[in-house]
C-alpha positions, 0 to 999 in steps of 0.5 A: 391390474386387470382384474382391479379395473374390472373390479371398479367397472362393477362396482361403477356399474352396481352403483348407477343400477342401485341409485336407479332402483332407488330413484325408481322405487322413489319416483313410484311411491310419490305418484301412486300419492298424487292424484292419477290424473295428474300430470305429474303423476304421470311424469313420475310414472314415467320416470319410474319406467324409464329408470326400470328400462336402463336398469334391466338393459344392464342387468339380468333380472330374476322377475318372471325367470332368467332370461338365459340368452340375455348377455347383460353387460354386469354379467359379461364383466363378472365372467370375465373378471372370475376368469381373469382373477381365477387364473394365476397367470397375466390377461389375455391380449383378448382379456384385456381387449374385452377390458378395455371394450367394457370400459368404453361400454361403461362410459356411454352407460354414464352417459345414458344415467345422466339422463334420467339423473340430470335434467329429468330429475331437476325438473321434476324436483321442481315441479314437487317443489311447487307442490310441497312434496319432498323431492327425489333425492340421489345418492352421491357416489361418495354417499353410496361407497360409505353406506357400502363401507368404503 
């Protein structure tokens, strides 16, 4: 039981840092076609940099060499579910302590995504709109899991 927990926190966590890189790589792509001077532009801009830094405060990142004494959240939760699923025998009390400290870091991560997500994006779909630029789109979650074969 412990390792499917662990198992659907990193699935959780895999998919709020793909739909941020996608939103991230969006974002991007639509202000280095608008004017840089634009306000806009630089809203995007910005977003793009928001999505980048909750993106990279989750996970460690290959760009310019690991950072070996970064201990990101998706590594802590793919340590512990290799040695959680790697042993014949039940958790831990302290294994499934630090489960259950995962899962309470996982919703404030939620929480922190529907920031950039929620309000932000709604607001800058509408700004596009005024433009007549395509808007950012999200992934839903059950979009996500079909594209990723359920």
């Amino acid at each position: 039981m412990t390792s499917l927990r662990l198992y659907r926190l990193l699935e959780d966590l895999t998919y709020l840092v793909e739909t941020a890189i996608e939103l991230r790589d969006a974002a991007q792509a639509v202000a280095a076609d608008l004017d840089e001077s634009s306000g806009l532009g630089r809203r995007l801009t910005a977003y793009a940099d928001d999505l980048e830094t909750f993106r990279t405060d989750l996970v460690q990142s290959s760009e310019g060499g690991l950072d070996r004494s970064a201990d990101k959240l998706r590594e802590r939760m793919g340590n512990l579910f290799g040695a959680v699923s790697g042993y014949d025998g039940r958790p831990t009390d302290s294994q499934q302590a630090r489960t259950e400290a995962l899962e309470e870091e996982m919703t404030g991560v939620r929480a922190r995504f529907d920031d950039p997500v929620g309000a932000r994006l709604t607001e800058l779909n509408a700004a596009l709109a005024e433009r007549e630029i395509e808007p950012l789109s999200l992934t839903t979650r059950e979009e996500w899991e079909a594209e990723a074969g359920g």
